[in-house]
PDBQT receptor file of N, H, CA, C and O in Angstrom, charges set to zero:
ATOM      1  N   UNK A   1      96.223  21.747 -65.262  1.00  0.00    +0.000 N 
ATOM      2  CA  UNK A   1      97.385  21.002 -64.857  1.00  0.00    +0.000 C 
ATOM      3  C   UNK A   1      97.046  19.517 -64.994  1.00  0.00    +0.000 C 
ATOM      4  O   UNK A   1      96.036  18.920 -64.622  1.00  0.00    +0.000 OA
ATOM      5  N   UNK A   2      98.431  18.946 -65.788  1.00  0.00    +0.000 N 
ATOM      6  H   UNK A   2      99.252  19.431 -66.091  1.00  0.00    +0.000 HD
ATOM      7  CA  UNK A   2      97.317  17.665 -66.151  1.00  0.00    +0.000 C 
ATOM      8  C   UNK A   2      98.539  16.598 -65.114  1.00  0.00    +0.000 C 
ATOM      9  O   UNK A   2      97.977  15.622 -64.618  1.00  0.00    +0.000 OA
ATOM     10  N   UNK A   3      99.586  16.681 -64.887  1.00  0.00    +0.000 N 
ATOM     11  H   UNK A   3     100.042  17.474 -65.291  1.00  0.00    +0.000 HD
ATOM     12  CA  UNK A   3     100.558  16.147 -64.116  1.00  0.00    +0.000 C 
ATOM     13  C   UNK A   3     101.376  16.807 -63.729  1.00  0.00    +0.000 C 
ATOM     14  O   UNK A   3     101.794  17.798 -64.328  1.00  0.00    +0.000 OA
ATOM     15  N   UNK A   4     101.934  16.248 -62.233  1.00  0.00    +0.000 N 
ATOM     16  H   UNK A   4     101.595  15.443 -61.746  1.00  0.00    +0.000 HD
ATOM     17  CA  UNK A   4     103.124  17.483 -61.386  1.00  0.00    +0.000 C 
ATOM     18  C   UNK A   4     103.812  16.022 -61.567  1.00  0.00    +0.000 C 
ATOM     19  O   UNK A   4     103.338  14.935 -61.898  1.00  0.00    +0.000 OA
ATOM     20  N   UNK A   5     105.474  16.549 -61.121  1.00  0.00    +0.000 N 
ATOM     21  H   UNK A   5     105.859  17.431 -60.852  1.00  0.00    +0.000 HD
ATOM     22  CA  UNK A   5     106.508  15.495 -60.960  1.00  0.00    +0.000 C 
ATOM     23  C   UNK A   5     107.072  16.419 -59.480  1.00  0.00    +0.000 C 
ATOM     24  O   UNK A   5     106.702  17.591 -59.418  1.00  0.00    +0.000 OA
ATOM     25  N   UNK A   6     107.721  16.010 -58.632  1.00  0.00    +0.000 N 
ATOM     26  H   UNK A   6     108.021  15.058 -58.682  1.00  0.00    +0.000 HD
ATOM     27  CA  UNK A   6     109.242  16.296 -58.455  1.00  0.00    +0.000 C 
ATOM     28  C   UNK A   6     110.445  15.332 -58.163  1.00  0.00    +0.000 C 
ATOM     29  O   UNK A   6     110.501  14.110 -58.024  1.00  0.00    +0.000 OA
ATOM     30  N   UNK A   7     111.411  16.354 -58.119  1.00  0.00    +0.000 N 
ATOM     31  H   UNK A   7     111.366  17.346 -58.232  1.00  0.00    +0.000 HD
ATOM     32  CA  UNK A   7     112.935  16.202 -57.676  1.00  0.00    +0.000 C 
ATOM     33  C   UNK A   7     113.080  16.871 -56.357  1.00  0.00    +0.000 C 
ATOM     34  O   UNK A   7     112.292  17.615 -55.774  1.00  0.00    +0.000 OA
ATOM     35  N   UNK A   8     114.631  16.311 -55.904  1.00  0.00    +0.000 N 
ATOM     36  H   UNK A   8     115.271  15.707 -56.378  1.00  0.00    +0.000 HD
ATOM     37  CA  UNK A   8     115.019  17.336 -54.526  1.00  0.00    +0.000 C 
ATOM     38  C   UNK A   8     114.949  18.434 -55.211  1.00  0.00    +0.000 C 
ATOM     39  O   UNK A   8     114.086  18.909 -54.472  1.00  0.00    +0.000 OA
ATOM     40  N   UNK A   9     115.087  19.152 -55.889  1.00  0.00    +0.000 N 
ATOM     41  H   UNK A   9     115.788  18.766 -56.489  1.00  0.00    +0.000 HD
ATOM     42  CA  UNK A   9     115.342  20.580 -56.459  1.00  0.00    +0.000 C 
ATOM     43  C   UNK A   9     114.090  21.267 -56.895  1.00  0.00    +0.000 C 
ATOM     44  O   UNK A   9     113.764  22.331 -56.369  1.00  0.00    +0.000 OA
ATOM     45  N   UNK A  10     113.338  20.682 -57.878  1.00  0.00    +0.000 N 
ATOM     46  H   UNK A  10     113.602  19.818 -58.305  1.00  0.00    +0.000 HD
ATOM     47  CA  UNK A  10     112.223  21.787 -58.751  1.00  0.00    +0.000 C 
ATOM     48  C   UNK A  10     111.413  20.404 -58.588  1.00  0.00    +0.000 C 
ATOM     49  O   UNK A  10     111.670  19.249 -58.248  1.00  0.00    +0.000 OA
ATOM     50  N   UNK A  11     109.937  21.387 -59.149  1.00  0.00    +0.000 N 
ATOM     51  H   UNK A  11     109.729  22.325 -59.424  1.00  0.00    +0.000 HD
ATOM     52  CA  UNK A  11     109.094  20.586 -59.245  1.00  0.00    +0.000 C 
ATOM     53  C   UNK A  11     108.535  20.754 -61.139  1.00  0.00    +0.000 C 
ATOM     54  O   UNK A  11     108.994  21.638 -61.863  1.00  0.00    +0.000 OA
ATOM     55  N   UNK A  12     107.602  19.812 -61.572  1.00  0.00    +0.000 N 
ATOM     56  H   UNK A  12     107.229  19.095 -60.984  1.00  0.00    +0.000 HD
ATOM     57  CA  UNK A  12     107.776  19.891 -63.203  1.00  0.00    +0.000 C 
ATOM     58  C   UNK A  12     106.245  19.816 -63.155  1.00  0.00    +0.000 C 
ATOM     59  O   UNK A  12     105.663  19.123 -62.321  1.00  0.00    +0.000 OA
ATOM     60  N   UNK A  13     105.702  20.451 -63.948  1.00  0.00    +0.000 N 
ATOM     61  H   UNK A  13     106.175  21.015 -64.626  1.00  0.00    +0.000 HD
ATOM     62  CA  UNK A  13     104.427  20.527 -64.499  1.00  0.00    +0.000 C 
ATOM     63  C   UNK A  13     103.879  20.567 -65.492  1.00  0.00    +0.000 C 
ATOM     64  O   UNK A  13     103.917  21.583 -66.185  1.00  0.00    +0.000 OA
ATOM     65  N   UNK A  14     103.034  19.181 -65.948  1.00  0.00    +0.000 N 
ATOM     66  H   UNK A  14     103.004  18.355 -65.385  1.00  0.00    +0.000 HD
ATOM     67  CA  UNK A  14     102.470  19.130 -67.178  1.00  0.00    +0.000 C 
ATOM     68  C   UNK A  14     101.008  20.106 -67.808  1.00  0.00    +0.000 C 
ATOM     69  O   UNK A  14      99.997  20.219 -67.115  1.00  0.00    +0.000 OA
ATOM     70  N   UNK A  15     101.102  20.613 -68.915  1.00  0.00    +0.000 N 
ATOM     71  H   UNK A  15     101.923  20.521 -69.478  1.00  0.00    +0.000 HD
ATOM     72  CA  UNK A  15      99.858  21.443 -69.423  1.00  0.00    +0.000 C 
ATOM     73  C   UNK A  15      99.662  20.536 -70.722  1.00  0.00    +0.000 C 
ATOM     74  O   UNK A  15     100.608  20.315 -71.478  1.00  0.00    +0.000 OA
ATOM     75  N   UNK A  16      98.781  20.183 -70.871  1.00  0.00    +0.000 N 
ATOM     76  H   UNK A  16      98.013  20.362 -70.257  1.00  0.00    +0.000 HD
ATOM     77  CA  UNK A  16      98.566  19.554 -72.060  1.00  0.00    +0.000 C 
ATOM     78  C   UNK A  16      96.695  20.670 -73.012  1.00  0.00    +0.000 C 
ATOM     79  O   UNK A  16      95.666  21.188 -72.579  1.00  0.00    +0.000 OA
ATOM     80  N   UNK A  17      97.380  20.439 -74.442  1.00  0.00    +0.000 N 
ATOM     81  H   UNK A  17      98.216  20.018 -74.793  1.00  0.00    +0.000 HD
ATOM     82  CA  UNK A  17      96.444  21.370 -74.697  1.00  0.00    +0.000 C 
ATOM     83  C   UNK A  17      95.020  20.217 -74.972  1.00  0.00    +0.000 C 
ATOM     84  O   UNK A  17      94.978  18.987 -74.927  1.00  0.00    +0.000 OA
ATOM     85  N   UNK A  18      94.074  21.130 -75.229  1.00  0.00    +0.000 N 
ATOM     86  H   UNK A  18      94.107  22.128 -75.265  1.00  0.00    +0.000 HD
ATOM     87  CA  UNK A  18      92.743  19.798 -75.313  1.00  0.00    +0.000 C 
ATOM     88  C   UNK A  18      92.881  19.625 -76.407  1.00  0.00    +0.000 C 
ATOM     89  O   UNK A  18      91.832  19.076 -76.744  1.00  0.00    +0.000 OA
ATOM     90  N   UNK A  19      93.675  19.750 -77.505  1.00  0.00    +0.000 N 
ATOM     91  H   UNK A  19      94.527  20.196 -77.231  1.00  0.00    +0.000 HD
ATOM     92  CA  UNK A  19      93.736  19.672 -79.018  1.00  0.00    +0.000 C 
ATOM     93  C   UNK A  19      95.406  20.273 -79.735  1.00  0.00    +0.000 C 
ATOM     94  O   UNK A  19      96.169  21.062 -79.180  1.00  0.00    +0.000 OA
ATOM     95  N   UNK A  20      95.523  19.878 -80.536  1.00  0.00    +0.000 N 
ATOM     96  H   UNK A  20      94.902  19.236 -80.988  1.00  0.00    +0.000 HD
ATOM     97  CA  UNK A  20      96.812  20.389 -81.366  1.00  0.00    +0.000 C 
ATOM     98  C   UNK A  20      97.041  21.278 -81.778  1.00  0.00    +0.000 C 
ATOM     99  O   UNK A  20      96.210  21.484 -82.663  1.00  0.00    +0.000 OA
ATOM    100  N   UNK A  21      97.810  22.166 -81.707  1.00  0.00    +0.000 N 
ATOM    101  H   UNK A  21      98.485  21.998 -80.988  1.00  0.00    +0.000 HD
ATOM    102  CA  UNK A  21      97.497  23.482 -82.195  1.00  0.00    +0.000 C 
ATOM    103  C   UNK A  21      98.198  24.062 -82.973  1.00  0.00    +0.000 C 
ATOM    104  O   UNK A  21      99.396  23.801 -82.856  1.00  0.00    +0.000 OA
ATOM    105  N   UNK A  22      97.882  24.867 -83.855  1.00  0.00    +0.000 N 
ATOM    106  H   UNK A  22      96.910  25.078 -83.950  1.00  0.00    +0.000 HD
ATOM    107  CA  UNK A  22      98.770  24.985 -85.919  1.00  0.00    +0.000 C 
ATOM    108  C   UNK A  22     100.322  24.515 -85.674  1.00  0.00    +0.000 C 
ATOM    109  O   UNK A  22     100.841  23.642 -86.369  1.00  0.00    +0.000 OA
ATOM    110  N   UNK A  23     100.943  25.126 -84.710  1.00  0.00    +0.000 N 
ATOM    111  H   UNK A  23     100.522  25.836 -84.145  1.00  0.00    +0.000 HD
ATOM    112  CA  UNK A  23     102.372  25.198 -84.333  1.00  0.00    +0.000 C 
ATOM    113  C   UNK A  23     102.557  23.532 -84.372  1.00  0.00    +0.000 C 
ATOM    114  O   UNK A  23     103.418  23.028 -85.093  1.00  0.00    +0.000 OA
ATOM    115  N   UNK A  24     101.715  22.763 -83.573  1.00  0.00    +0.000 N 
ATOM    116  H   UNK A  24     101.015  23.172 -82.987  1.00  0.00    +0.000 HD
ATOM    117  CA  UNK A  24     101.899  20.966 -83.582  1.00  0.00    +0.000 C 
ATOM    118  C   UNK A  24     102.092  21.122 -82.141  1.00  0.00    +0.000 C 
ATOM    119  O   UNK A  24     102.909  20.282 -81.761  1.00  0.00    +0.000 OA
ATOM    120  N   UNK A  25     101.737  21.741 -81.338  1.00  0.00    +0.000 N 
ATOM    121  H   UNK A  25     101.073  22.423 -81.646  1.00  0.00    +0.000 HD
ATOM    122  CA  UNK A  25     102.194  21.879 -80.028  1.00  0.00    +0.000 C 
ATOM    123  C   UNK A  25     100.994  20.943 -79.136  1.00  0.00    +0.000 C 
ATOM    124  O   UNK A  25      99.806  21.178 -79.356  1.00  0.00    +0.000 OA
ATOM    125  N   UNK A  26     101.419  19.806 -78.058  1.00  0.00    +0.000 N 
ATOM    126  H   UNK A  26     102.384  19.615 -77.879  1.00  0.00    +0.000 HD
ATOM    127  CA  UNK A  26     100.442  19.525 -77.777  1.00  0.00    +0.000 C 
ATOM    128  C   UNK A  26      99.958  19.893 -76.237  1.00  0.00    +0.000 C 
ATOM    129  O   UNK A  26      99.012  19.591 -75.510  1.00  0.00    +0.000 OA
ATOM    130  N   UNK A  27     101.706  21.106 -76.117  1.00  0.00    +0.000 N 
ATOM    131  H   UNK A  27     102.474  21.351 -76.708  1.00  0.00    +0.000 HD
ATOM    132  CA  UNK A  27     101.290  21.575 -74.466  1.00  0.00    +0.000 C 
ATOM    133  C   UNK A  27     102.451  21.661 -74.310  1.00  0.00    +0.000 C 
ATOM    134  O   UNK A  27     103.209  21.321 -75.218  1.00  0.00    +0.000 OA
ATOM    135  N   UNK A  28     103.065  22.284 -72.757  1.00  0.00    +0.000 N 
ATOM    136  H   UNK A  28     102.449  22.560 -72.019  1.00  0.00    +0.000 HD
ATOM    137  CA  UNK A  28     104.553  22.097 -71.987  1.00  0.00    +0.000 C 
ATOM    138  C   UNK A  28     104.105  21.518 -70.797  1.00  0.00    +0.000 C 
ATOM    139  O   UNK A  28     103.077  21.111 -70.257  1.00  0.00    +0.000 OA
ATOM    140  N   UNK A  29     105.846  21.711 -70.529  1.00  0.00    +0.000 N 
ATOM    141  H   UNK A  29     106.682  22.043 -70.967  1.00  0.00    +0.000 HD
ATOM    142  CA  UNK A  29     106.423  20.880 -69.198  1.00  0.00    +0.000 C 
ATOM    143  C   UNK A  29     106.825  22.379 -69.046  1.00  0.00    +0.000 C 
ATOM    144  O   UNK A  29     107.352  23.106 -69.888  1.00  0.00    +0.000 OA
ATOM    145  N   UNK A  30     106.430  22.679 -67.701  1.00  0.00    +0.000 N 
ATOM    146  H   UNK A  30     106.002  22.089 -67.016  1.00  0.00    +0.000 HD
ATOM    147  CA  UNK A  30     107.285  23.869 -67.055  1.00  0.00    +0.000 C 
ATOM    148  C   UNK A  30     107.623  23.472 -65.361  1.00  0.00    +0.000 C 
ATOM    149  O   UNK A  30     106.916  22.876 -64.548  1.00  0.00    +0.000 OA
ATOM    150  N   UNK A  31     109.544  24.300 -65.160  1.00  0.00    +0.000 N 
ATOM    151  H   UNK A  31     110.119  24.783 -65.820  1.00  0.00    +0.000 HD
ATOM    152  CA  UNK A  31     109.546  23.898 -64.062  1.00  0.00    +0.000 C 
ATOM    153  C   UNK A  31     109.835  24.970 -62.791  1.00  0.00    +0.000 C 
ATOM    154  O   UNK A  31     110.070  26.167 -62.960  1.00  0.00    +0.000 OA
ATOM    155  N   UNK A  32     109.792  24.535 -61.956  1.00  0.00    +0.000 N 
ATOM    156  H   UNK A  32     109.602  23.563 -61.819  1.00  0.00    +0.000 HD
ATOM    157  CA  UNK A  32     109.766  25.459 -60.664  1.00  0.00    +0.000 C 
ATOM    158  C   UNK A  32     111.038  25.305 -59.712  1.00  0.00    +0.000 C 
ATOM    159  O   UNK A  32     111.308  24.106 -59.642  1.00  0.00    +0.000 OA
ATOM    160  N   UNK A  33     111.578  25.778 -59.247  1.00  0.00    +0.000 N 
ATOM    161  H   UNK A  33     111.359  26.752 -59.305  1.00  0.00    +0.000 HD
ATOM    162  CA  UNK A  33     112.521  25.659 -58.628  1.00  0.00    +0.000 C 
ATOM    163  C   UNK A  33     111.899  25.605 -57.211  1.00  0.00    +0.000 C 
ATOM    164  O   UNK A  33     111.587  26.675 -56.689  1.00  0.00    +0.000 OA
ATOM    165  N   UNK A  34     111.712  24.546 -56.608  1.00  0.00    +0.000 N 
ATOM    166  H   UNK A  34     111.966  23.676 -57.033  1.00  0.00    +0.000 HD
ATOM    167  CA  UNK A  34     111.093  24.527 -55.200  1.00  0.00    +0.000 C 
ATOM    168  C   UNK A  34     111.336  25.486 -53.928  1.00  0.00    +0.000 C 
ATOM    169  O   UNK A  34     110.393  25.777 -53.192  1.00  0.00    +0.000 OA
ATOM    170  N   UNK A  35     113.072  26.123 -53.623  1.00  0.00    +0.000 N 
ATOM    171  H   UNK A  35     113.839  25.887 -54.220  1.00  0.00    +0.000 HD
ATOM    172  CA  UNK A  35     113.158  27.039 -52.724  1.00  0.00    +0.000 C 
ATOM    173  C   UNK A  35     112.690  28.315 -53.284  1.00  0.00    +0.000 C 
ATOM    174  O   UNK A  35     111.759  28.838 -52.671  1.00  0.00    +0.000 OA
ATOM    175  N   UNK A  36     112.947  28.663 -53.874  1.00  0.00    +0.000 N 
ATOM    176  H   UNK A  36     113.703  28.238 -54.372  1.00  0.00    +0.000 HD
ATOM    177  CA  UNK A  36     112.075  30.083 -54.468  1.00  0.00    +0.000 C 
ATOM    178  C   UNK A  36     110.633  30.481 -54.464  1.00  0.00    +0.000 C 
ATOM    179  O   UNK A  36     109.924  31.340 -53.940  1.00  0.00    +0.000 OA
ATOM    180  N   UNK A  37     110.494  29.251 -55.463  1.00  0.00    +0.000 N 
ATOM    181  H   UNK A  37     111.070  28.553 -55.889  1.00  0.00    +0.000 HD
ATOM    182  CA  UNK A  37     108.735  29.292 -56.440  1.00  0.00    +0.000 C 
ATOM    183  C   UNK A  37     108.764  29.226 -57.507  1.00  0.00    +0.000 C 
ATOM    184  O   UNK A  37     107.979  28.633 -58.248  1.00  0.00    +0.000 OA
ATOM    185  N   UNK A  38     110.364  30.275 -57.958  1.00  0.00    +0.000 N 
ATOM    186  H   UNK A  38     111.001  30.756 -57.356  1.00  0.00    +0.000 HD
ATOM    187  CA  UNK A  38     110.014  30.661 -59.165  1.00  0.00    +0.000 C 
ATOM    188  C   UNK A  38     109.900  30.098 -60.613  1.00  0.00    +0.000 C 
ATOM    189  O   UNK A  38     110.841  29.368 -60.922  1.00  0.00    +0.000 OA
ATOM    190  N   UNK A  39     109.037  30.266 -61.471  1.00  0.00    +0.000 N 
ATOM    191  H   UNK A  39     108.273  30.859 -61.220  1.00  0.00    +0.000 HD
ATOM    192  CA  UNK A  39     109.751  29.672 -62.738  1.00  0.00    +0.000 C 
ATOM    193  C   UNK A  39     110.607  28.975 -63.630  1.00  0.00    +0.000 C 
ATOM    194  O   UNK A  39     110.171  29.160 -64.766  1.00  0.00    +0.000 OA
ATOM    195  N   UNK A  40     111.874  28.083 -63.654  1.00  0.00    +0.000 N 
ATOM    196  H   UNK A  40     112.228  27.933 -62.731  1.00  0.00    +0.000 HD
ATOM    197  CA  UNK A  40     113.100  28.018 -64.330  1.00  0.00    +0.000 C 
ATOM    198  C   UNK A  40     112.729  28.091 -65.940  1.00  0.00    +0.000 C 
ATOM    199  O   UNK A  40     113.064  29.078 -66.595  1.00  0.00    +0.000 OA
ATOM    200  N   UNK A  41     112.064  27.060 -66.493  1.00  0.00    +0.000 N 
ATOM    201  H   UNK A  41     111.792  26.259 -65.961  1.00  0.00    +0.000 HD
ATOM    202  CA  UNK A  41     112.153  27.166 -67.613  1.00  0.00    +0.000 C 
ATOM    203  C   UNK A  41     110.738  26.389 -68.143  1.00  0.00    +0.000 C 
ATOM    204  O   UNK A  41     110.054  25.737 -67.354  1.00  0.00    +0.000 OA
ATOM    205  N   UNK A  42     110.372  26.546 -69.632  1.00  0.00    +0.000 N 
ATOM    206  H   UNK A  42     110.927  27.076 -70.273  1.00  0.00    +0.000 HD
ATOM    207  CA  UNK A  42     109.390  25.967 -69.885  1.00  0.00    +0.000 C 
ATOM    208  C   UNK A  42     109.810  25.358 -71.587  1.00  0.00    +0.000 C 
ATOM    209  O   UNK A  42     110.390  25.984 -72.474  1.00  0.00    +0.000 OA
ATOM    210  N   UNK A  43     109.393  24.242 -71.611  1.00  0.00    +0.000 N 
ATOM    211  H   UNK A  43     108.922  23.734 -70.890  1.00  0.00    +0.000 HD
ATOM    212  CA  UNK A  43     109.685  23.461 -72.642  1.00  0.00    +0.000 C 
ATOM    213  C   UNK A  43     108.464  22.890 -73.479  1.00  0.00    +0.000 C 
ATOM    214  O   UNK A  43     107.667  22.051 -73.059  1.00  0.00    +0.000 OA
ATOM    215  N   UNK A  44     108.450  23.585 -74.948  1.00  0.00    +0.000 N 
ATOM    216  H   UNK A  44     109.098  24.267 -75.289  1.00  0.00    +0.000 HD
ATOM    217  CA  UNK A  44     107.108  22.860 -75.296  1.00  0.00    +0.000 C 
ATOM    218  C   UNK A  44     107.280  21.358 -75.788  1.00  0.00    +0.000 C 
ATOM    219  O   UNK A  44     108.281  20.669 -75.985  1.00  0.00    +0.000 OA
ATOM    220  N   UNK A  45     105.840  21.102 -75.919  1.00  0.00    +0.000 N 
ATOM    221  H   UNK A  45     105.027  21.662 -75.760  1.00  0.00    +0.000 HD
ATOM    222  CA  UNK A  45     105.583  19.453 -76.599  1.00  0.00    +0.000 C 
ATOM    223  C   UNK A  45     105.056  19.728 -78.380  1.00  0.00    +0.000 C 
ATOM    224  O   UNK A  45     104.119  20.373 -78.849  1.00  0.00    +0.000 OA
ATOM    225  N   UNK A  46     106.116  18.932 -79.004  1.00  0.00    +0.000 N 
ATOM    226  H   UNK A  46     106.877  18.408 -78.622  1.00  0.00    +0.000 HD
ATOM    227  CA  UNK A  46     105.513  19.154 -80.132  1.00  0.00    +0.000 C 
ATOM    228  C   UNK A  46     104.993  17.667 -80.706  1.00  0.00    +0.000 C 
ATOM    229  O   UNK A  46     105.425  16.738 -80.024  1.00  0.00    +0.000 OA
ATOM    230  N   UNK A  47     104.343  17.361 -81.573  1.00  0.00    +0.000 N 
ATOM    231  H   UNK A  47     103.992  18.116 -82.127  1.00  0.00    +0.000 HD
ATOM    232  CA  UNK A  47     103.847  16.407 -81.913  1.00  0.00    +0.000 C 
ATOM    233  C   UNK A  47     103.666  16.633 -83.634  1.00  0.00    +0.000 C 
ATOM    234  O   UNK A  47     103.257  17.718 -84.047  1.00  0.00    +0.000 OA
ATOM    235  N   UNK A  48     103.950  15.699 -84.427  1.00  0.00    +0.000 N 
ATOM    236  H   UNK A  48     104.282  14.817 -84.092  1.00  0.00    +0.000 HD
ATOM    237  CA  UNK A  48     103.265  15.557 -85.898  1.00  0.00    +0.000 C 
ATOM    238  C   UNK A  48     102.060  15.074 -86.513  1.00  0.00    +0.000 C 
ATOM    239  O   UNK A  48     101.621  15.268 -87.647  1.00  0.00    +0.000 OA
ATOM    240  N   UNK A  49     101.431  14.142 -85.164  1.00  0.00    +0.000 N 
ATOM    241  H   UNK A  49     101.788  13.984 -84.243  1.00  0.00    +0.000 HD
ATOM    242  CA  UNK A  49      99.652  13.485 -85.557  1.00  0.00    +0.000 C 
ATOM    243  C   UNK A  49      99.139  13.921 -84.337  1.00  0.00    +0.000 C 
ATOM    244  O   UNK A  49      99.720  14.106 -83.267  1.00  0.00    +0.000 OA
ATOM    245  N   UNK A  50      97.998  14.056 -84.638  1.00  0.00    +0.000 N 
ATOM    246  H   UNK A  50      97.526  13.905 -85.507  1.00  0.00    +0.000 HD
ATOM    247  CA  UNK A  50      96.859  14.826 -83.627  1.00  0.00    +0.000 C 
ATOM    248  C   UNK A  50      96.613  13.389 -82.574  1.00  0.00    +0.000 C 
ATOM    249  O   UNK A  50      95.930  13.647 -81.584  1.00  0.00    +0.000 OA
ATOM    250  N   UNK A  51      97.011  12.179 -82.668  1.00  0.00    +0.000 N 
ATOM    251  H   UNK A  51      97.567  11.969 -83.472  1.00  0.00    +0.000 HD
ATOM    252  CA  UNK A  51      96.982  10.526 -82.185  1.00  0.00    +0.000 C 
ATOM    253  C   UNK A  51      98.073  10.474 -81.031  1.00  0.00    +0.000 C 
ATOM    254  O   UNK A  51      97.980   9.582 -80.188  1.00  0.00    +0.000 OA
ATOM    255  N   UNK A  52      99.121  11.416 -80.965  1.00  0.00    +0.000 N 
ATOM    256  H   UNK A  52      99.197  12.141 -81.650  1.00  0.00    +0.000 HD
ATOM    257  CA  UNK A  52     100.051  11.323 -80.066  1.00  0.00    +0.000 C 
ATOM    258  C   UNK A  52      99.964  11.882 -78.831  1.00  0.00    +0.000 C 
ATOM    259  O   UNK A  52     100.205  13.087 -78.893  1.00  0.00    +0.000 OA
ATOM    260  N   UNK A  53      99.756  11.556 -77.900  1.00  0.00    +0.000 N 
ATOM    261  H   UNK A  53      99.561  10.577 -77.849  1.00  0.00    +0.000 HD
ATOM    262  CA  UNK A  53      99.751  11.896 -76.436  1.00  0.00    +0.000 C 
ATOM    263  C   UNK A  53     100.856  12.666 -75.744  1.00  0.00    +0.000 C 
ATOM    264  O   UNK A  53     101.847  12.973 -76.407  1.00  0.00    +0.000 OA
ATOM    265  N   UNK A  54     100.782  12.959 -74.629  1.00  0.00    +0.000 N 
ATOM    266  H   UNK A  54      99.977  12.709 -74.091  1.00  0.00    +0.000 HD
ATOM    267  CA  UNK A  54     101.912  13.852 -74.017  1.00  0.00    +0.000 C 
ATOM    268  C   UNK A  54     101.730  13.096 -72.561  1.00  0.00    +0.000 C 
ATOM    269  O   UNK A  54     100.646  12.944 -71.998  1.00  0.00    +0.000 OA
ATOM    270  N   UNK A  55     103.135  12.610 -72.021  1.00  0.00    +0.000 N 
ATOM    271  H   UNK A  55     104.016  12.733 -72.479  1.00  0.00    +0.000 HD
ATOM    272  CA  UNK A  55     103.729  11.687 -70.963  1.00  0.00    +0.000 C 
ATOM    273  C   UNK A  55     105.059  12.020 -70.493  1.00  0.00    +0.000 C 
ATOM    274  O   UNK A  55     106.089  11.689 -71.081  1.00  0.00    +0.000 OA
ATOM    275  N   UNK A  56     105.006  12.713 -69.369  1.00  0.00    +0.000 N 
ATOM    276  H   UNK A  56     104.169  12.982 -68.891  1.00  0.00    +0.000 HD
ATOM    277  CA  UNK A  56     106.414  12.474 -68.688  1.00  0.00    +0.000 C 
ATOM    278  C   UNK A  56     106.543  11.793 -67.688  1.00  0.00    +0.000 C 
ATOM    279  O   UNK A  56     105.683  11.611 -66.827  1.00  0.00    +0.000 OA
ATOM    280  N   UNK A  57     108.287  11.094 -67.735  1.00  0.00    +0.000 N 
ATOM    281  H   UNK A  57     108.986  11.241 -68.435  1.00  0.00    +0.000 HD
ATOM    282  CA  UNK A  57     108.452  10.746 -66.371  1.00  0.00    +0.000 C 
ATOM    283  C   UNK A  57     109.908  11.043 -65.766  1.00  0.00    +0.000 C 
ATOM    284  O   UNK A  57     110.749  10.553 -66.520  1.00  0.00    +0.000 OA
ATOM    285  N   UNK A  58     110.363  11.539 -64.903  1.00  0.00    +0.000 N 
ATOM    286  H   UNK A  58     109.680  11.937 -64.290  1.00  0.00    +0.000 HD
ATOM    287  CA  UNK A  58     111.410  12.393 -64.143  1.00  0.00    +0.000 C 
ATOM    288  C   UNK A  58     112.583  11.318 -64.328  1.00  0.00    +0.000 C 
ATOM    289  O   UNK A  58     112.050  10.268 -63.970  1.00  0.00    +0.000 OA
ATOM    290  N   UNK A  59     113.727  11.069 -64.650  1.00  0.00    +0.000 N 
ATOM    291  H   UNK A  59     114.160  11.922 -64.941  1.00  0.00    +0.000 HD
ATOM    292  CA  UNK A  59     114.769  10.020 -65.056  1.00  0.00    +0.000 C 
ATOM    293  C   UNK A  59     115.627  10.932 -63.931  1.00  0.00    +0.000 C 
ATOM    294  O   UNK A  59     115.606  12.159 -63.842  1.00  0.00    +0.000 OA
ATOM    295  N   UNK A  60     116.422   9.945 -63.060  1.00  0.00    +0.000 N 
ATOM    296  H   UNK A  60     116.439   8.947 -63.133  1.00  0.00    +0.000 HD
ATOM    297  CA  UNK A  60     117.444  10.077 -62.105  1.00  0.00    +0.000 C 
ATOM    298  C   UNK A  60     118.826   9.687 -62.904  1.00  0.00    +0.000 C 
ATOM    299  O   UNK A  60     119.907   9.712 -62.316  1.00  0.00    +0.000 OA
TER     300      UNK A  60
């Protein structure tokens, strides 16, 4: 886990991979729905140079 965010609602969690991987993927954001626990959804990171980083930040 390389960064958590939250909202009143879910919480968001960054996975970043230690390297790029064939797909160009450099990791997801997956989120949680805080009253539950459970899961909502997971969104990958794609990237085109192995130079590009992975950064979120929660926009209101």
């Amino acid at each position: 886990m390389n960064d958590v965010q939250f909202n009143d609602r879910e919480m968001y969690v960054l996975l970043k991979n230690f390297d790029i991987q064939r797909d160009n993927k450099l990791g997801d954001i997956t989120s949680y729905d805080l009253k539950s626990g459970k899961k909502v959804k997971t969104i990958p990171l794609k990237a085109n140079k192995e130079w590009e980083i992975a950064r979120f930040e929660i926009l209101k």
